[in-house]
C-alpha positions as CSV (number, residue, x, y, z in Angstrom):
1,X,0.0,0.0,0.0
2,X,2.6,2.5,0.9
3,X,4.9,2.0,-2.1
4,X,1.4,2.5,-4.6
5,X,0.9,5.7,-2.5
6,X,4.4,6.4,-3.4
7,X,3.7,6.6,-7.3
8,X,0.5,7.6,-6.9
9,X,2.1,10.7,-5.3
10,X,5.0,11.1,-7.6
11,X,2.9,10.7,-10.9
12,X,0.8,13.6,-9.0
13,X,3.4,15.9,-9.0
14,X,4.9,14.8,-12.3
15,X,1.1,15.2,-14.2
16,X,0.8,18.9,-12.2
17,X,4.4,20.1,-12.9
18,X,3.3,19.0,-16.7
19,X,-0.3,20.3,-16.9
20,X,-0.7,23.3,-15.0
21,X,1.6,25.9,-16.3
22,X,2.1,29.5,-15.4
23,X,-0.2,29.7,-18.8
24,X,-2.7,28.0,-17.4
25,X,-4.4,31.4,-16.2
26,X,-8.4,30.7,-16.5
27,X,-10.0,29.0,-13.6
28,X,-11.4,26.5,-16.0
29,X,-8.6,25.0,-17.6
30,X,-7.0,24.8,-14.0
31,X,-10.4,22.6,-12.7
32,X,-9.9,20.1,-16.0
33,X,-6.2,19.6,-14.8
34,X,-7.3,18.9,-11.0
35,X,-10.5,17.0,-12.4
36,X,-8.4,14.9,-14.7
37,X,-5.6,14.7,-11.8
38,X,-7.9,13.6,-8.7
39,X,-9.6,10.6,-11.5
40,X,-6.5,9.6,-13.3
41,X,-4.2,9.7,-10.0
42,X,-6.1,9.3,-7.0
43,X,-8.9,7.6,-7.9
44,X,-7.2,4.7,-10.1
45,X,-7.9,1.7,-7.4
46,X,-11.7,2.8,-7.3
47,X,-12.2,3.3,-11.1
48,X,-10.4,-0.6,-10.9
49,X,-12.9,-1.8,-8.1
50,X,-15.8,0.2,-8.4
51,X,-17.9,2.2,-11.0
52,X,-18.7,4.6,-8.7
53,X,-15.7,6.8,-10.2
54,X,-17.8,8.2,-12.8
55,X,-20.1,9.5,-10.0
56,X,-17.2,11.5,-7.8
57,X,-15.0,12.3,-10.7
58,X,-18.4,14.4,-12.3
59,X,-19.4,15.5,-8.7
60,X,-16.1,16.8,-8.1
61,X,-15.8,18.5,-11.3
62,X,-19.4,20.2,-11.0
63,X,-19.0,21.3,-6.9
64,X,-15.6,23.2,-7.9
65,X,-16.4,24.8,-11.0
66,X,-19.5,26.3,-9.2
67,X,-17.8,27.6,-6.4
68,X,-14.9,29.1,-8.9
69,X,-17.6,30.4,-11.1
70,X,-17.6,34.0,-10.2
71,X,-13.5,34.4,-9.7
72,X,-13.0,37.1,-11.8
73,X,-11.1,36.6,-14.7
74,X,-8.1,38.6,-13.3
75,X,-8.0,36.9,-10.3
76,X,-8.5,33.4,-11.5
77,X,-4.4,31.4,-10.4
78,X,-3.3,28.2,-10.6
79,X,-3.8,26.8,-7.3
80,X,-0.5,26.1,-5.5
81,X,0.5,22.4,-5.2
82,X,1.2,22.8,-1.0
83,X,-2.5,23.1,-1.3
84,X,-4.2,21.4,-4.4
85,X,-1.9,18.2,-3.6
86,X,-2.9,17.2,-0.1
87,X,-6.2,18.3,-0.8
88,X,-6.9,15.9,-3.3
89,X,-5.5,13.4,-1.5
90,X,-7.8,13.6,1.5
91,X,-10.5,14.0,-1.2
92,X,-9.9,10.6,-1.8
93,X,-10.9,9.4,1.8
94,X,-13.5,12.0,2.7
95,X,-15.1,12.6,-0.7
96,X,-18.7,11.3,0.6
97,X,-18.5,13.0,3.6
98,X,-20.7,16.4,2.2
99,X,-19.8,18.8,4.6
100,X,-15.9,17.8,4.9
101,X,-16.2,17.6,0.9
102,X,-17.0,20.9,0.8
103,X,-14.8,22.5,2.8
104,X,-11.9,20.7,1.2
105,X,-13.5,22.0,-2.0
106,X,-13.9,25.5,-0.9
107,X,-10.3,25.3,0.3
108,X,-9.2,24.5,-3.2
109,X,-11.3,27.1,-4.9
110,X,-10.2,30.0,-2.7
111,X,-6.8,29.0,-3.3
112,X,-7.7,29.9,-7.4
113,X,-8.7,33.2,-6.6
114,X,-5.6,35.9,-6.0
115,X,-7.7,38.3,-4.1
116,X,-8.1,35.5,-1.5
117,X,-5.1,33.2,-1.7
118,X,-3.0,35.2,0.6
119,X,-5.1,34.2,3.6
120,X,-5.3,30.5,2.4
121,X,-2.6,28.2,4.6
122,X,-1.3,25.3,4.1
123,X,-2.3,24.2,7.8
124,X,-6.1,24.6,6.7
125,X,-6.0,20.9,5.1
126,X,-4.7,19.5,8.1
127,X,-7.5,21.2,10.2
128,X,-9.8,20.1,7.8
129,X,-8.6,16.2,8.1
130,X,-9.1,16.5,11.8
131,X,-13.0,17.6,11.4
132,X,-15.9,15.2,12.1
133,X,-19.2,16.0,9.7
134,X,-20.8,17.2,13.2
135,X,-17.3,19.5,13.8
136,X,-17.9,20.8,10.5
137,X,-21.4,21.8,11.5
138,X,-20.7,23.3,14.7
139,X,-18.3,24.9,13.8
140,X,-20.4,26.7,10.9
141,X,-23.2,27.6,13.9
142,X,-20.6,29.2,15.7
143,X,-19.0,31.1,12.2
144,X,-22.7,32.2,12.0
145,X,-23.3,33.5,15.9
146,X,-20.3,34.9,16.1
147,X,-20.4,34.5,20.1
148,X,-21.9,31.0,21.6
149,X,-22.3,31.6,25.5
150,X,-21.7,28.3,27.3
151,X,-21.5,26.8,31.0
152,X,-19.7,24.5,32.8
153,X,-22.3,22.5,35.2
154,X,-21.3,20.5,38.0
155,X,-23.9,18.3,39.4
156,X,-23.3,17.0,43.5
157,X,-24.5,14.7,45.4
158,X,-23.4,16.0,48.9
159,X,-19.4,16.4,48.6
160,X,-19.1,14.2,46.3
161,X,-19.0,15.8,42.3
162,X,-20.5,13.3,40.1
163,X,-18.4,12.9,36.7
164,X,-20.0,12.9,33.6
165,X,-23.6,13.7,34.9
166,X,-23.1,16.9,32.2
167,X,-21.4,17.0,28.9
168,X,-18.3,19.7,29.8
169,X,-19.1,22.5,27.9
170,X,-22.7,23.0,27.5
171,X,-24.1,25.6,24.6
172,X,-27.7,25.4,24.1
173,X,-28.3,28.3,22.1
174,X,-26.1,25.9,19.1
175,X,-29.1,24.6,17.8
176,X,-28.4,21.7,15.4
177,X,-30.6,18.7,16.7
178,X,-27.2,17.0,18.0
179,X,-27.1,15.2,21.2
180,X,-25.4,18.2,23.6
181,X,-22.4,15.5,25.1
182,X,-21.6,15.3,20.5
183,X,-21.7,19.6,21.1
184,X,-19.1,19.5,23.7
185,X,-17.0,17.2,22.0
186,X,-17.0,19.0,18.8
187,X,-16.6,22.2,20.7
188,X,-13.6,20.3,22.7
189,X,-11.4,19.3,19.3
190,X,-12.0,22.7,17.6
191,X,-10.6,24.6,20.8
192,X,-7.3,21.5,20.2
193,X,-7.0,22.3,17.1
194,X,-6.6,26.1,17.7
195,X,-9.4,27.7,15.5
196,X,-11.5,28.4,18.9
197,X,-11.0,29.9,22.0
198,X,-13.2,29.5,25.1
199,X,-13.2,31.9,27.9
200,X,-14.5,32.1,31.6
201,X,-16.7,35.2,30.2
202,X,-20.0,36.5,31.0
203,X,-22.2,37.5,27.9
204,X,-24.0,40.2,28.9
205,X,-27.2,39.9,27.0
206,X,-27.6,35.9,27.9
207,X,-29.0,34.7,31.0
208,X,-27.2,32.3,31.8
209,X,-29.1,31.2,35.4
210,X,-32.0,30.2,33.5
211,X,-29.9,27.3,31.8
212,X,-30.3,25.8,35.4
213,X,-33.8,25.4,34.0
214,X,-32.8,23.8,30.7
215,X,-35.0,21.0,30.0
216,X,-31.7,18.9,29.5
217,X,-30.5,19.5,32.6
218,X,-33.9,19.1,34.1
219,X,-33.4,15.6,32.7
220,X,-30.2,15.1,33.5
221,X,-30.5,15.9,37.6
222,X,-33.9,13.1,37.2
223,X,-31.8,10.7,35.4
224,X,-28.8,10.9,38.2
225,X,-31.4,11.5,41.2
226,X,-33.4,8.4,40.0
227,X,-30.4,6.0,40.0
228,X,-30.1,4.0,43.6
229,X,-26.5,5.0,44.3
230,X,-27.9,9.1,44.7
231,X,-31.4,8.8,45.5
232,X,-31.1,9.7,49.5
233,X,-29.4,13.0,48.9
234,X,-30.7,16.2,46.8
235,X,-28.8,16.8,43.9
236,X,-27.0,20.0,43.9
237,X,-25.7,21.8,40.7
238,X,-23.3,24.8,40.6
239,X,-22.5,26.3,38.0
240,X,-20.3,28.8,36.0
241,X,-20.4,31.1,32.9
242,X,-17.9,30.8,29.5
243,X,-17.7,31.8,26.3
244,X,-16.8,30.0,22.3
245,X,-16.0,32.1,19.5
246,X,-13.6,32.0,16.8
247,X,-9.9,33.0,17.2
248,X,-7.5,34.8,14.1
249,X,-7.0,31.7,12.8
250,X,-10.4,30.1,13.0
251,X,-12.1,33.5,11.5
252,X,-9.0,33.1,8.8
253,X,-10.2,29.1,8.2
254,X,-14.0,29.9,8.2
255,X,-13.6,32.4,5.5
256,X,-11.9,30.1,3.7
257,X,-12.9,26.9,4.1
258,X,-16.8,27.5,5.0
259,X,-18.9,28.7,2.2
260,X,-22.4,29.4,3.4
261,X,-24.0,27.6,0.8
């Protein structure tokens, strides 16, 4: 496997070197090269195992020249290979996951574009490969609330703090149907991957006491004051106020890599 990923790698670089040229200047002829460079390269084993390349190779092709559709002529670049080459090899693993598609894929078209290229870094792929579908999400709620207020609640049961009675970080007001302990996780890898911070901030316009009242948590203290080992005592909660938004670098990714389409 790791020698075929060799060649498949250097025939990459060779076919780029040879097709993309500093002529190549219109955004078009640049998404036939990368088209004709993510089928013939990267997906050779699927077109040998499955006829489902026909499918992504078309997909691919229609998703990028959409979003490159209204570079400007002058602006339209050839994409740099730091970018278009580890790109389209993740592609090749996380082409049917939509939302991590398309952030590859907006990566790759910003990258085309001169008026936007300069804040497109070759670290964005990486953070990209580190993304569930449900990061990708959350992070695109928080992109579009600019501020997320959150709380940390402890639940007790006398002295004692119960672990894991509450998901760490809880933020309600991100709204996406997801189970709130999936929330806090997502939240958790974006802030490890450095494209969110998290502060022990009030927001002044939230009230924050009334999440005590949260039907979650309302469910949550039954759940843990229902189970034998806590059902003598009152549960107790305390809790206290934070705050998610993007950092330099995750405003910087989010412009690039998060289309709001």
């Amino acid at each position: 496997m790791e020698f075929l990923e060799k060649i498949a790698l250097e025939r990459s670089k060779d076919f780029y070197d040879d097709a993309i040229s500093p002529s190549a200047k219109k955004a078009g002829e640049a998404i036939e090269t990368l088209a004709s460079l993510f089928s013939d390269v990267l997906l050779y084993p699927v077109k040998k195992a499955n006829e489902n390349y026909k499918y992504k190779y078309k997909l691919f092709k229609d998703e990028l020249s959409k979003k490159t559709e209204n570079i400007p002529h002058e602006n339209a670049v050839d994409p740099s290979l730091i970018i278009a080459g580890p790109v389209l090899e993740n592609l090749k693993y996380a082409f049917d996951e939509k939302h991590i598609r398309n952030m590859y894929l907006d990566l790759l078209s910003n990258a085309m574009d001169s008026s936007k290229s300069n804040l497109v870094h070759p670290s964005f792929v990486d953070v990209i490969k580190n993304l569930s579908p449900n990061d990708a999400l959350v992070l695109k709620e928080i992109k579009r609330k600019s501020q997320i207020p959150a709380v940390k609640i402890v639940m007790q049961y006398g002295d004692r703090i119960i672990v894991d009675a509450m998901p760490s970080i809880f933020a309600p007001s991100i709204e996406l149907g997801l189970d709130p302990f999936y929330v806090s996780l997502s939240v958790q890898n974006l802030i490890r991957l450095g494209i969110v911070n998290y502060y022990n901030v009030n927001v002044i316009y939230y009230d924050y006491n009334g999440l005590s009242e949260h039907v979650f948590v309302k469910n949550r203290i039954k759940e843990v004051q229902d189970h034998p080992s806590y059902s003598e005592k009152k549960i107790t909660i305390s809790t206290s106020n934070w705050l998610i938004e993007l950092n330099d670098f995750g405003k910087a990714f989010s412009f690039i890599c998060l289309s709001d389409n």
